[in-house]
C-alpha positions as CSV (number, residue, x, y, z in Angstrom):
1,X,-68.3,76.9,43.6
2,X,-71.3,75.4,43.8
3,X,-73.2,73.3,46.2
4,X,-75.8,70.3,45.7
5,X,-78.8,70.4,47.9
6,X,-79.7,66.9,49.2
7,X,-83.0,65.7,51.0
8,X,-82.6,64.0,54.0
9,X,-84.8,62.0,55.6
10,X,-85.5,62.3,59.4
11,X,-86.7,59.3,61.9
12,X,-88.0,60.7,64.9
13,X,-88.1,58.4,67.9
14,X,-88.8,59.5,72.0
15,X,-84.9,60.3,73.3
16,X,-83.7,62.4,76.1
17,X,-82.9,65.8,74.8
18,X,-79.8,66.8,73.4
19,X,-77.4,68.2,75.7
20,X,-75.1,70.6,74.7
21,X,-71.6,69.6,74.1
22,X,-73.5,67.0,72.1
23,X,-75.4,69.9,69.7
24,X,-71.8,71.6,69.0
25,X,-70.2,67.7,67.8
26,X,-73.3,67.4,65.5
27,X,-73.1,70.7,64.1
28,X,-68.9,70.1,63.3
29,X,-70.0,66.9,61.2
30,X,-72.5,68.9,59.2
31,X,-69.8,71.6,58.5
32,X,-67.1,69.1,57.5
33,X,-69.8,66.8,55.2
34,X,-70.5,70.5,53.4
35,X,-67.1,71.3,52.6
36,X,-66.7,67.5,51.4
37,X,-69.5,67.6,49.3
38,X,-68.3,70.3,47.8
39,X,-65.0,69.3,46.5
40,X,-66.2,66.4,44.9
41,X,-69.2,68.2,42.8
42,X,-70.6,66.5,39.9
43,X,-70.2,69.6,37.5
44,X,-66.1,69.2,38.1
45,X,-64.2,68.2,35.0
46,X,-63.5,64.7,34.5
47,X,-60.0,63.2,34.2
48,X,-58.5,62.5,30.7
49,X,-56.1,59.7,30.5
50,X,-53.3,59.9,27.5
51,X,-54.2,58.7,24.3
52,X,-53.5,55.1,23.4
53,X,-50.2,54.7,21.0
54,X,-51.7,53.3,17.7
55,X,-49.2,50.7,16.4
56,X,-47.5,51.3,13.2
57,X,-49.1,50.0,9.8
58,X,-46.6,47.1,8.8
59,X,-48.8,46.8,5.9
60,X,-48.3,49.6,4.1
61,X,-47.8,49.7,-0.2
62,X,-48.9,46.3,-0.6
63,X,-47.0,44.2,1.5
64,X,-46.4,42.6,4.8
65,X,-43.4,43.5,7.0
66,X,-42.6,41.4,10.3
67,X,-39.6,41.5,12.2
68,X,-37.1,38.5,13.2
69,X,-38.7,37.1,15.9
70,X,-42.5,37.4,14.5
71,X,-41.0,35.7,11.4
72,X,-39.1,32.7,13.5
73,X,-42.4,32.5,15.8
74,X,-44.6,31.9,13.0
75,X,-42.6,29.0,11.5
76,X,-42.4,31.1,8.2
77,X,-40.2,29.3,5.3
78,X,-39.9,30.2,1.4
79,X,-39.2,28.1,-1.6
80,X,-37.9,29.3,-4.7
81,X,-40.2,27.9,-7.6
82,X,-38.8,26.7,-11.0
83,X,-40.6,25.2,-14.0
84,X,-40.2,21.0,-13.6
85,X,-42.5,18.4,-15.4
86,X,-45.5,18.5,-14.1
87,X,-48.1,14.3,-14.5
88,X,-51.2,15.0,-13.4
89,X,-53.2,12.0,-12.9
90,X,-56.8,10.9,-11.8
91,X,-58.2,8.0,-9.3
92,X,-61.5,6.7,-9.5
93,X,-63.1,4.0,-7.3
94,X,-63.6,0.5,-8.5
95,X,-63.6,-3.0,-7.7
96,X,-61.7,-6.0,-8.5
97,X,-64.6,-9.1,-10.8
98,X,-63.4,-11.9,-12.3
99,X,-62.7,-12.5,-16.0
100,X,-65.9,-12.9,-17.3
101,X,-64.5,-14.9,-20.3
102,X,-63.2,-17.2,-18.2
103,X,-65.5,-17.7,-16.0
104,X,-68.4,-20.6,-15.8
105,X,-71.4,-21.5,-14.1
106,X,-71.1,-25.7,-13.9
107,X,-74.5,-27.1,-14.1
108,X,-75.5,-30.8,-14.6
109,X,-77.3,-31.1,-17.8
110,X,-79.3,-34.1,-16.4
111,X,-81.6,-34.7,-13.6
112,X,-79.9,-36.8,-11.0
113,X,-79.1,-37.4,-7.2
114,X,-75.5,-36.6,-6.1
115,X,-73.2,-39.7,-5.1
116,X,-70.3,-37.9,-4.1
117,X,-68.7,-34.0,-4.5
118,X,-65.1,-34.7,-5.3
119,X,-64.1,-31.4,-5.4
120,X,-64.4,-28.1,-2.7
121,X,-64.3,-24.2,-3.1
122,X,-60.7,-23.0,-3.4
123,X,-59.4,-26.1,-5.6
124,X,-57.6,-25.7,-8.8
125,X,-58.9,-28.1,-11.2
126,X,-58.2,-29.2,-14.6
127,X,-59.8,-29.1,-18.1
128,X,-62.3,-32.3,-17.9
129,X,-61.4,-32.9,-14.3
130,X,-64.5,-34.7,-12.4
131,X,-66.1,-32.2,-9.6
132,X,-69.0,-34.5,-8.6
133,X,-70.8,-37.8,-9.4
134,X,-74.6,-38.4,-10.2
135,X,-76.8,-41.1,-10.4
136,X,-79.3,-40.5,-12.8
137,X,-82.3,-42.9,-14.2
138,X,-82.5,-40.5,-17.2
139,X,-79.0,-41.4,-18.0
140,X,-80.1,-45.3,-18.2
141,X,-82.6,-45.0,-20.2
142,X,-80.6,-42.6,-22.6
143,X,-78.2,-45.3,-22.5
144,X,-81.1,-48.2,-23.1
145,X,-82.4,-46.3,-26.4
146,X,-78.7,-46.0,-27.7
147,X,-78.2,-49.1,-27.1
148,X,-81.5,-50.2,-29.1
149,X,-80.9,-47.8,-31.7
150,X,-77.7,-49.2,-32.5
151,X,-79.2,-52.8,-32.8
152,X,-81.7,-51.9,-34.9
153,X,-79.1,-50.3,-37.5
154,X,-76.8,-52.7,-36.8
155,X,-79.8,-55.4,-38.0
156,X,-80.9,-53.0,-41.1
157,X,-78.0,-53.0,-42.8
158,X,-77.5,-57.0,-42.2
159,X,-80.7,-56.7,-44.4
160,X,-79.4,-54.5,-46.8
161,X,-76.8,-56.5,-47.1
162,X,-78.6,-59.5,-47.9
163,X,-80.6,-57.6,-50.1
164,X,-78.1,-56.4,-52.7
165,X,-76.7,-59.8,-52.5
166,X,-80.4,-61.2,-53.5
167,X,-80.8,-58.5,-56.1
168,X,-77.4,-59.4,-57.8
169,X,-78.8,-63.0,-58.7
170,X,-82.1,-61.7,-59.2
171,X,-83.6,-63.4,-56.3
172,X,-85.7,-59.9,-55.3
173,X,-86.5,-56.9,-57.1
174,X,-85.3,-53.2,-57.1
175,X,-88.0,-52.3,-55.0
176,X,-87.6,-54.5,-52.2
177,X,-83.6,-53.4,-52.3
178,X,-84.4,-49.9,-51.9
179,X,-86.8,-50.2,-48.8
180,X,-84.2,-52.2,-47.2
181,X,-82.1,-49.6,-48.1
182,X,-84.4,-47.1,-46.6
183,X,-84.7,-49.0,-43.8
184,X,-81.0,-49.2,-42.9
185,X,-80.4,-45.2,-43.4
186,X,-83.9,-44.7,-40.9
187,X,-81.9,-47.2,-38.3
188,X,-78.8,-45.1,-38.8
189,X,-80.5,-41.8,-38.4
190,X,-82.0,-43.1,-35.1
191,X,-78.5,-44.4,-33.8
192,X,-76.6,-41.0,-34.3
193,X,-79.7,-39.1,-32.5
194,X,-79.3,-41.7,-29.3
195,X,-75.4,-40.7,-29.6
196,X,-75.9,-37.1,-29.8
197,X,-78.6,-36.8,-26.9
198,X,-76.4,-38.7,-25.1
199,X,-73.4,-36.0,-25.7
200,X,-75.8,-33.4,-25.1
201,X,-76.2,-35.2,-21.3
202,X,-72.9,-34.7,-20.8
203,X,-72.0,-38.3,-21.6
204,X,-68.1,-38.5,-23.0
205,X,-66.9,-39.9,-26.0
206,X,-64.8,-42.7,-24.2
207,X,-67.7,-43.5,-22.0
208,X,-70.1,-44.0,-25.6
209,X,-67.4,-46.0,-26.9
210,X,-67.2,-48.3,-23.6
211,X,-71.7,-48.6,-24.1
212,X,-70.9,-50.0,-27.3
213,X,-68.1,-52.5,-26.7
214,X,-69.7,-53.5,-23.2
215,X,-72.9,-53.0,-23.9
216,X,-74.0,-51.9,-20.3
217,X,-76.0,-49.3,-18.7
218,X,-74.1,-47.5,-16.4
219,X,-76.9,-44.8,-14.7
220,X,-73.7,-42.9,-12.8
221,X,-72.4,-39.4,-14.6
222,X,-69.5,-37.5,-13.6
223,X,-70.0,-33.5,-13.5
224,X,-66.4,-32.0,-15.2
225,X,-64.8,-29.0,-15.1
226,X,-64.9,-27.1,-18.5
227,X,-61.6,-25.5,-18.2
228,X,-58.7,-24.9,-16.0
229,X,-59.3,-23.0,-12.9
230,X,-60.3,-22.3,-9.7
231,X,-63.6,-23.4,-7.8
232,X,-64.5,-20.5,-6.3
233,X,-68.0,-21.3,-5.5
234,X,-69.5,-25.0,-4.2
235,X,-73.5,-25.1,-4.4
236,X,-73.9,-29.3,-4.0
237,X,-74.0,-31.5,-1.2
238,X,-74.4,-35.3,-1.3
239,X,-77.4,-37.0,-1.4
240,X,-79.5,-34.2,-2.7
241,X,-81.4,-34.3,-5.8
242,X,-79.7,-31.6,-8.5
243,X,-82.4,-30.2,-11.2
244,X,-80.6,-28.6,-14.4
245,X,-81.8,-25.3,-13.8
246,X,-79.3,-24.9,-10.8
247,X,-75.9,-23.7,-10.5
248,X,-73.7,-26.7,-9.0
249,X,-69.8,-25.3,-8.9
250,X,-68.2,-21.5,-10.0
251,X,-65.0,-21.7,-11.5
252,X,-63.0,-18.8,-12.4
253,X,-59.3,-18.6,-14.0
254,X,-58.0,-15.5,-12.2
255,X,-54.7,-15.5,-13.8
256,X,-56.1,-12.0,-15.0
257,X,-59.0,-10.2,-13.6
258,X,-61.1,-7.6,-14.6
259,X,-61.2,-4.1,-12.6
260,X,-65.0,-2.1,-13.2
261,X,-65.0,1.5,-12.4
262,X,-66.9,4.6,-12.5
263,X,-65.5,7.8,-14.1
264,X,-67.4,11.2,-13.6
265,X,-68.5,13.2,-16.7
266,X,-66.0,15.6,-16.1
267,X,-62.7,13.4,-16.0
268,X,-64.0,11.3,-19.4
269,X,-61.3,13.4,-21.4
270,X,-58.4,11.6,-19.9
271,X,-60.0,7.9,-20.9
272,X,-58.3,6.6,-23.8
273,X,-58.5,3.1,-25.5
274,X,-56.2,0.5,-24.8
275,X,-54.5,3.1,-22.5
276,X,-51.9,1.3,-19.7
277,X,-53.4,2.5,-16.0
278,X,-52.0,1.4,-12.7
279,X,-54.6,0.0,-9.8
280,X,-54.3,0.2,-6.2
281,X,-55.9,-1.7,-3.6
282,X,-56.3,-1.2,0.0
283,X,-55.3,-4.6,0.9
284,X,-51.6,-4.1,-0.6
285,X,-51.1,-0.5,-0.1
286,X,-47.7,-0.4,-1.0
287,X,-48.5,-2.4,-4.6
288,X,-49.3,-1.2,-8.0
289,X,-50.7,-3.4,-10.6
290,X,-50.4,-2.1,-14.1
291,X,-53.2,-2.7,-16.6
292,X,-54.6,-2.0,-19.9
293,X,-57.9,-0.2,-20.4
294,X,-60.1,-2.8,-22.5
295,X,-63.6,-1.4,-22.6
296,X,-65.0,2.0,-21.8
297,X,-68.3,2.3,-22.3
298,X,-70.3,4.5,-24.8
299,X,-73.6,5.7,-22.6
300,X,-73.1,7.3,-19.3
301,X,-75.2,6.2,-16.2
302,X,-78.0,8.6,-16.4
303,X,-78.4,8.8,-12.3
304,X,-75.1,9.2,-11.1
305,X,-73.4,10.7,-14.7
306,X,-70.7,8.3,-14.6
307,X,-68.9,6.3,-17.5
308,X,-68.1,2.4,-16.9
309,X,-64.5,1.3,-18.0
310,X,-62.8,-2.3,-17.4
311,X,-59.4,-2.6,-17.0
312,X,-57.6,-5.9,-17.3
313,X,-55.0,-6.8,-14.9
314,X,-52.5,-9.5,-14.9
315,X,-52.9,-11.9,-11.6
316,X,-50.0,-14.2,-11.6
317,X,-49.3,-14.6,-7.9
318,X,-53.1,-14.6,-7.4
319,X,-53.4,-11.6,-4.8
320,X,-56.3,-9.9,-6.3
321,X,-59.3,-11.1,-5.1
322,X,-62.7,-10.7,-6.5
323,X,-64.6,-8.2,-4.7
324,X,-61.8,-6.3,-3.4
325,X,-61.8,-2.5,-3.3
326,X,-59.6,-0.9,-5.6
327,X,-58.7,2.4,-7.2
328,X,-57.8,2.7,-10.8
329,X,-55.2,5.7,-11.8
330,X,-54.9,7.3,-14.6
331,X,-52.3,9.3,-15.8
332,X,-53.0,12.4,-18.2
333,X,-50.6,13.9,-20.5
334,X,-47.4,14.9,-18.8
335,X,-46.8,18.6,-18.9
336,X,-43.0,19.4,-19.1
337,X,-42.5,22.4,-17.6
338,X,-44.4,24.2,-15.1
339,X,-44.7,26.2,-12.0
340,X,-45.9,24.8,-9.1
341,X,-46.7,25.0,-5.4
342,X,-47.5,23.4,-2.5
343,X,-51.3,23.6,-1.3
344,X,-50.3,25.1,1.9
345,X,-48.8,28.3,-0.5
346,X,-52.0,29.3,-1.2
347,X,-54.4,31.2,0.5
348,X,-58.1,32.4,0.1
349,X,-58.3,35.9,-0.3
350,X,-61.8,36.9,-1.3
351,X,-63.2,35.8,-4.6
352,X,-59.8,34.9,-5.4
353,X,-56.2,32.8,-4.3
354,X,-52.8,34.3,-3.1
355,X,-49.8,32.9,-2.2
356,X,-47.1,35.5,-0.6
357,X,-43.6,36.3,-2.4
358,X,-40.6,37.1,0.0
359,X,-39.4,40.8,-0.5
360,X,-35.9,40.8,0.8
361,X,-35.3,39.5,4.0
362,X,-38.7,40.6,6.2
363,X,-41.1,42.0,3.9
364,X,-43.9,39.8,2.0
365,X,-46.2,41.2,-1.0
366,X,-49.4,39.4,-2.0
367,X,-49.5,37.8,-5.7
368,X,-52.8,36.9,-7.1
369,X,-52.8,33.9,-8.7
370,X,-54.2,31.9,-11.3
371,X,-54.6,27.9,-10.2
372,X,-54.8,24.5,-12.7
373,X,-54.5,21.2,-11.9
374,X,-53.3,19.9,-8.9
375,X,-51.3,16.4,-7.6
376,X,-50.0,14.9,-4.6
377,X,-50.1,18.3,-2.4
378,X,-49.0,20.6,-5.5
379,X,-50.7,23.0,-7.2
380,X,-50.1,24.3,-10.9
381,X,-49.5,28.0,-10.8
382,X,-51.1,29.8,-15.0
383,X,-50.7,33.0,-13.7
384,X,-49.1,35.7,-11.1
385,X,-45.8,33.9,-10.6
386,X,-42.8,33.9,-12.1
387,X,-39.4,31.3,-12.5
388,X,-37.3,31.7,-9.4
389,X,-39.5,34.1,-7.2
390,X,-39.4,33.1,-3.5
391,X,-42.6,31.7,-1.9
392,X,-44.2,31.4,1.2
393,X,-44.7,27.9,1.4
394,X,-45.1,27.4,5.9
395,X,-46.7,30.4,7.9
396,X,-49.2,32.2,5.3
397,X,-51.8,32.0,7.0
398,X,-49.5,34.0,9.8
399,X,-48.9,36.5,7.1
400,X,-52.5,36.8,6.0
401,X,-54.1,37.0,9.2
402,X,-51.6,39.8,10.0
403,X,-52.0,41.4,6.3
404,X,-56.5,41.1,7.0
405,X,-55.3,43.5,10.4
406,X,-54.7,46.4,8.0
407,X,-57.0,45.4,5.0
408,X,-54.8,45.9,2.4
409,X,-55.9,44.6,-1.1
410,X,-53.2,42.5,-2.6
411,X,-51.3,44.0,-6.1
412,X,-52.6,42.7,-9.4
């Protein structure tokens, strides 16, 4: 046995001597801290407690074993997977324009202050249907020139006239007959340049005809429509002073619109011409509108390596709006029979994807997988699986975390 030698420090301070009974009582302690010191020595051998019970490997030749109730706590369920026809399709963003061939900018084609805007944004309007009324001082004197123009014929071939009649009794000769000729085809030449700058004013052919029975200037024009539609834009107010060069009304026949989107460089295989596609909009989230696919273009955006392609979609009921957000679906060629799995099937296992097939009732062995195309929360399964295999398609994650516990690589 031995015994550890300890310092002990003193403090001396002025007391009455010991007496003693007191000596023997300080002399027991000393005794009793000796023995005490020396049943709890720091060379004694320490206490071993039992060695933990390592749990058993439910991991072992591959696959995962749980019992029952780890099974029903982990929400586990399988699905038996058959070969069924398999669409995968692709959705790109877009948005909803108008028909650019039937669509127009309405401008005046004469300089003039507005009398009155007949029509407002929203309207449907016909072919030839006035949308505003100008007064223009160009117009009069366009008028004022026809109007001379066609006196001036209607007086040269008066003189023509009276000129062949002269010639026939050989009152004049054949010269003076051919410059009154000459004369009369000048004058007619002038005339049908008044009428035609007066068309090109916008001037119709009834109003023309009513300058040359009434033979007044009228200085008022009428802005029409150029074709059935809707006014979807109103740039005109009344009393201003409209120059050509501006755009006065936008009208738009939305009976079919266009859709414009953007397809990545990667997707371009599934674009065909004249293929039917279905569009989606936000707005009507329930809808699908079918289209046909009427121009795909044949340079890709260098910046963001995309394709343009327009679909064009019937718009009977009018509910697509230009400017609406829309996605355009295409469908690829259907596959007809394949395997496939939901995304929550598979899991990430290294550099590669696993999904877990049921081996009787509680054991589950990892499958390495091969992946394709996927749609709507399913997965195409190439390789590792085969028709009527059970899979983990809820809780394999459970499986997985419990399968990473024993680090067991998965079978090939």
């Amino acid at each position: 046995m031995t015994y550890r030698v300890t310092s002990l420090t003193c403090e001396f301070r002025r007391q009455p001597p010991p007496s003693v009974s007191s000596l023997r009582l300080a002399g027991l302690g000393l005794l009793l801290m000796s023995l005490l010191v020396a049943e709890t020595g720091c060379d004694r051998d320490p206490v071993v407690s039992p060695p933990a019970v390592k749990p058993a490997n439910r991991a072992a030749d591959g696959t995962v074993q749980l019992t029952a109730s780890e099974i029903a706590r982990a929400g586990i369920q399988v699905l038996k997977v058959t070969k069924e026809p398999f669409v995968l399709h692709r959705e790109f963003p877009a948005t909803v324009q108008a028909n650019e061939n039937e669509l127009a900018e309405v401008t005046t084609l004469i300089r003039g202050r507005v009398v009155d805007v007949l029509v407002d944004a929203g309207k449907d309007v016909k072919k030839g249907e006035r949308l505003a009324l100008l007064d223009s001082t160009d117009l009069g004197m366009a008028e004022g020139l026809y109007l001379k123009a066609a006196a001036r014929q209607h007086e040269a071939q008066l003189a023509h006239e009276r000129a062949a009649n002269l010639h026939e009794h050989r009152a004049i000769s054949m010269a003076e007959l051919q410059r009154r000729e000459a004369e009369m085809k000048t004058a007619q030449a002038e005339a049908r340049e008044a009428r035609h700058r007066l068309t090109l004013l916008g001037v119709p052919g009834q109003e023309i005809q009513r300058l040359e029975r009434e033979r007044t200037i009228r200085s008022d024009i009428a802005i029409r429509a150029p074709f059935a539609g809707r006014v979807i834009m109103r740039n005109i107010t009344r009393g201003e002073v409209m120059e050509t060069s501006r755009n006065c009304f936008t009208i738009a026949d939305l009976s079919d619109v266009w859709v414009i989107a953007s397809v990545p460089e990667k997707d371009v295989q599934f674009i065909r011409p004249n293929q039917t596609v279905h569009v989606v909009v936000p707005a009507y989230p329930h809808s699908l509108f079918s289209g046909r696919m009427t121009y795909i273009s044949d340079v890709l955006d260098p910046a963001t390596r995309t394709m343009r392609i327009r679909v064009t979609v019937p718009n009977p009921a009018r509910a697509l709006k230009p400017e609406m957000f829309a996605m355009v679906r295409v469908d690829a060629s259907p596959q007809p029979a394949v395997l496939a799995v939901p995304l929550a099937a598979v899991q990430q296992d290294g550099a590669g994807k696993v999904v877990f097939v049921r081996q009787g009732e509680d054991r589950f062995e990892p499958r390495r997988v091969q992946l394709g195309g996927e749609q709507d929360g399913q997965v195409i399964v190439l390789e590792g699986l085969r028709e009527g295999e059970d899979v983990v398609v809820k809780g394999a994650f459970a499986i997985k975390s419990e399968r990473d516990i024993h680090k067991v690589e998965p079978t090939q």
